[in-house]
N, C-alpha and C positions, 0 to 999 in steps of 0.2 A: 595762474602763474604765467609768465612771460619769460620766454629763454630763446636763445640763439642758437641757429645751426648748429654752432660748433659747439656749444655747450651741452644740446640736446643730444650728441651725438656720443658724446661720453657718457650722459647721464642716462641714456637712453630707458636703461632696464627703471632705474627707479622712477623715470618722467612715465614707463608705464604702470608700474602698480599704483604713483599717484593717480592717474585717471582712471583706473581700476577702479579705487576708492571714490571715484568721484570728483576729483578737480580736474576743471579745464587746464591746460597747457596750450597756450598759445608760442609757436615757433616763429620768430622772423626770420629774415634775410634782409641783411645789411638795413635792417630794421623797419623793413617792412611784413608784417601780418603776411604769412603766407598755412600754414597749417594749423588746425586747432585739433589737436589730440584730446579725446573724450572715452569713455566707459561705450563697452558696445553693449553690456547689461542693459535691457531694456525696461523696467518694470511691466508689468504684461495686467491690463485690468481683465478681473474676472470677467467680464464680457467676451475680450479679445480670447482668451485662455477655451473658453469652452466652445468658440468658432472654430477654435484651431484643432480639439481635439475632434468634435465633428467630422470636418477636414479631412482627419488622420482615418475616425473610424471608416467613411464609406471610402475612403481609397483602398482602404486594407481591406474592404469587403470585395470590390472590382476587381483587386488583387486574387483574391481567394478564388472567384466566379469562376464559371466553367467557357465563360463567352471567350469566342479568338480576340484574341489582339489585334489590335490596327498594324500593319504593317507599313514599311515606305513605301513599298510597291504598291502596296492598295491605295495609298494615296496618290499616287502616280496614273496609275489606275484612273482612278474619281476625277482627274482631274483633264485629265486626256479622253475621256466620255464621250465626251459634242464635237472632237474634231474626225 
């Protein structure tokens, strides 16, 4: 779908549940292509999906650990070393 500033700007709520659903919306300005509104629903392949919970579990495990945290000053620290 193709619509204009000012039209998008009234329509605004329904131009987004249309790409909720899935349709592009293309906005110009004085009819030029300037915005294309899209669904941020990404389909996620089960590949991606089980990267991602991996991901989540060892973070939540380093989370849990009993190791210190990195601080700023320690990297301040580390970094100020050699001089």
């Amino acid at each position: 779908m193709v619509t204009n500033l000012r039209d998008a700007k009234s329509r605004f709520s329904e131009l987004v549940k249309l790409a909720a659903e899935g349709e592009e919306i293309l906005i110009t300005v004085r009819g030029e292509p300037m915005v294309k509104l899209t669904s941020a629903v990404v389909s996620a392949r089960l590949g991606d999906r089980d990267a991602w919970i991996d991901e989540l579990t060892e973070a939540a495990a380093r989370e849990q650990s009993d190791s210190p945290m990195a601080t700023t000053q320690s990297y301040w620290d580390e970094s100020r070393a050699d001089r």
